[in-house]
Structures are given as C-alpha cells and as structure tokens.
C-alpha positions in Angstrom: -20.4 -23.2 0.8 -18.8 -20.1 -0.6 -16.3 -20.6 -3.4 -13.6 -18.1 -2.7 -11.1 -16.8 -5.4 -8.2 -14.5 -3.9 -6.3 -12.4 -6.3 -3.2 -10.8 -4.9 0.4 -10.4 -6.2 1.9 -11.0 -2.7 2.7 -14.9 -2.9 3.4 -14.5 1.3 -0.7 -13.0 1.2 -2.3 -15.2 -0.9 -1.3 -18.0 0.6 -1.7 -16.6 4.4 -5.1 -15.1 3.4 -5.9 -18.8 1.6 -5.2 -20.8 4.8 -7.1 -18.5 7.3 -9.9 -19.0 4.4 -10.2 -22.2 4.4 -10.1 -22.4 8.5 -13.8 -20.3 7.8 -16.2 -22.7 8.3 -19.0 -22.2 5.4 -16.3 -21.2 2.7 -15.5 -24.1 1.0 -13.2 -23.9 -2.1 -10.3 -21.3 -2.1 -8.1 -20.6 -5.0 -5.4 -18.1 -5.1 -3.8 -17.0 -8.4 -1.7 -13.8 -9.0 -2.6 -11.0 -11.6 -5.9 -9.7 -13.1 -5.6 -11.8 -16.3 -5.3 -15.3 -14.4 -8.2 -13.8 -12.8 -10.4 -13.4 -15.4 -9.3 -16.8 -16.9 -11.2 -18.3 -13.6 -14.2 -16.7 -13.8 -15.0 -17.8 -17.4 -15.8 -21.3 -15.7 -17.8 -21.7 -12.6 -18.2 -18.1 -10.8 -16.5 -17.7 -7.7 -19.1 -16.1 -4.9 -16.3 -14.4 -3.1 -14.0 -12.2 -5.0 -11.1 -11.0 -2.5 -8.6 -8.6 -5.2 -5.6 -6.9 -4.2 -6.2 -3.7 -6.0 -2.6 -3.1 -7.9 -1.7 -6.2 -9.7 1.4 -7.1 -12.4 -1.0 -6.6 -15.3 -2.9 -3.6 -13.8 -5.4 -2.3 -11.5 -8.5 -4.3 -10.0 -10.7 -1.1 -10.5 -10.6 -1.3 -14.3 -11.6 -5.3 -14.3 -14.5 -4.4 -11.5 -17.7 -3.4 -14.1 -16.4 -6.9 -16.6 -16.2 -9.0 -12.6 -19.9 -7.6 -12.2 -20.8 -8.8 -15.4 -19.3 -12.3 -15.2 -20.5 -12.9 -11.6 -23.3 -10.8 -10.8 -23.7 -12.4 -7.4 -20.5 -12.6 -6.2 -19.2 -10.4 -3.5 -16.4 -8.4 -4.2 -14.4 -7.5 -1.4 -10.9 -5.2 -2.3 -7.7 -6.0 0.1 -5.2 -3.2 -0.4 -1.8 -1.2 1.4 -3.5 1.8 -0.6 -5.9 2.9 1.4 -6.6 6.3 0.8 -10.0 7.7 1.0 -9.4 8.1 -2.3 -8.6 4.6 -3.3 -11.8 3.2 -1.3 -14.0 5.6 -2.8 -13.5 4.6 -6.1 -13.0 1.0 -5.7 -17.0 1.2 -3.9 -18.1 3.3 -6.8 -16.5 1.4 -9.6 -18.4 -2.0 -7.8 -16.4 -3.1 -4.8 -19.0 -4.6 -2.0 -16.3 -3.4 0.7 -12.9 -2.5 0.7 -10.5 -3.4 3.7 -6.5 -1.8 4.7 -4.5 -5.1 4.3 -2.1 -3.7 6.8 -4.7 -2.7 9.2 -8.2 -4.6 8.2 -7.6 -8.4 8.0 -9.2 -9.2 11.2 -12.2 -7.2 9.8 -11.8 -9.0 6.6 -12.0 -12.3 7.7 -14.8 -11.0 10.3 -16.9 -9.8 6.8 -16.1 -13.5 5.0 -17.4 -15.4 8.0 -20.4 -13.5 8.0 -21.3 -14.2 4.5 -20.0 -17.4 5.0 -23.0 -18.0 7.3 -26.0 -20.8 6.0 -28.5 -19.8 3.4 -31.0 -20.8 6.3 -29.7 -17.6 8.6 -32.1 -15.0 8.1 -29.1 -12.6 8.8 -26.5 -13.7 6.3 -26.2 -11.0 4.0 -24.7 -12.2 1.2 -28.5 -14.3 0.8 -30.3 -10.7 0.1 -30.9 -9.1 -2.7 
C-alpha cells in the first residue's frame, strides 16, 4: 500500500486531490498538509512513498526541498502538481529530482492515471514504482 503525502497550499486541492487518492485502490494512507516546512516535519518519521508537491508553497519553492526529499526518502516517488507549467518549470523540477511533473489545471486525470499505476501490487511485474 502506498503511503501518500500531498503538499499543496490550495486547501480546495489538497483535500479534492486527498479524496480521489484515497478512492485509488493500492494507496493506502493519505495525508495532506500545506507548506514545505510541515512537509519536512513528516518525513522525519516514517517516509511517505508517494510525494505529490505543489511547487510554490507559503514558505517557498518545492525545487529547493527536492535534493533534502531525495535524501530523506530515497525510494519515494516524487511527483510535482503545479498551474506553472512552463517548460521551464518542468525542466528544472525533473533535473532538480522530480520523478514526473503534471499541469494541475490540465494533468490531474494523468496524475491520478500515474498514482494508480504505481499503486499497482509488488507482485505485478509492470508496476514501476517496484524497479530499481
């Protein structure tokens, strides 16, 4: 089961993004909290294997956390949900340690679509997020 932690400023978001989460069959836990440094607080416990950051936050950007996320939970997947979706944006977001990076205005479908996938049994020879 994939223990989900979404990080998005957007109260109306997290909590839509939270529900259709925990609809995913596979994901198990889901908590929501709002800026980078509740984030961080989290992941000092039990490590999350779904990250799911909005990238501009009260208390900064997601990019600048992404190397110190990598460190703290090398095997979770980081997916970025952002309105900035620039080439720009998704480029650095990927380079900086991003697993994928999604247009919340025009990419939730596709979103979802990526968390079910990874959501998938440790026996399914397909599920990615089971690879090295």
């Amino acid at each position: 089961m994939l223990k989900t932690l979404v990080v998005d400023d957007s109260e109306l978001i997290r909590e839509r993004l939270a529900d259709h989460l925990r609809a995913v069959p596979g994901v198990g836990e889901v908590e929501a909290v709002a800026t980078l440094s509740q984030l961080m607080d989290r992941i000092q416990g039990a490590a999350p294997s779904l990250l799911i950051l909005d990238q501009h936050l009260p208390d900064g950007n997601a990019v600048q956390v992404l190397g110190a996320l990598r460190k703290a939970a090398p095997a979770a997947r980081i997916f970025m949900l952002s309105n900035d979706a620039s080439q720009f944006s998704r480029a650095r977001c990927l380079k900086a340690g991003a697993d994928a990076f999604y247009d919340k205005s025009r990419e939730f479908e596709q979103l979802l679509d990526a968390v079910r996938t990874h959501a998938r049994p440790p026996h399914n020879p397909l599920s990615p997020l089971f690879h090295s």
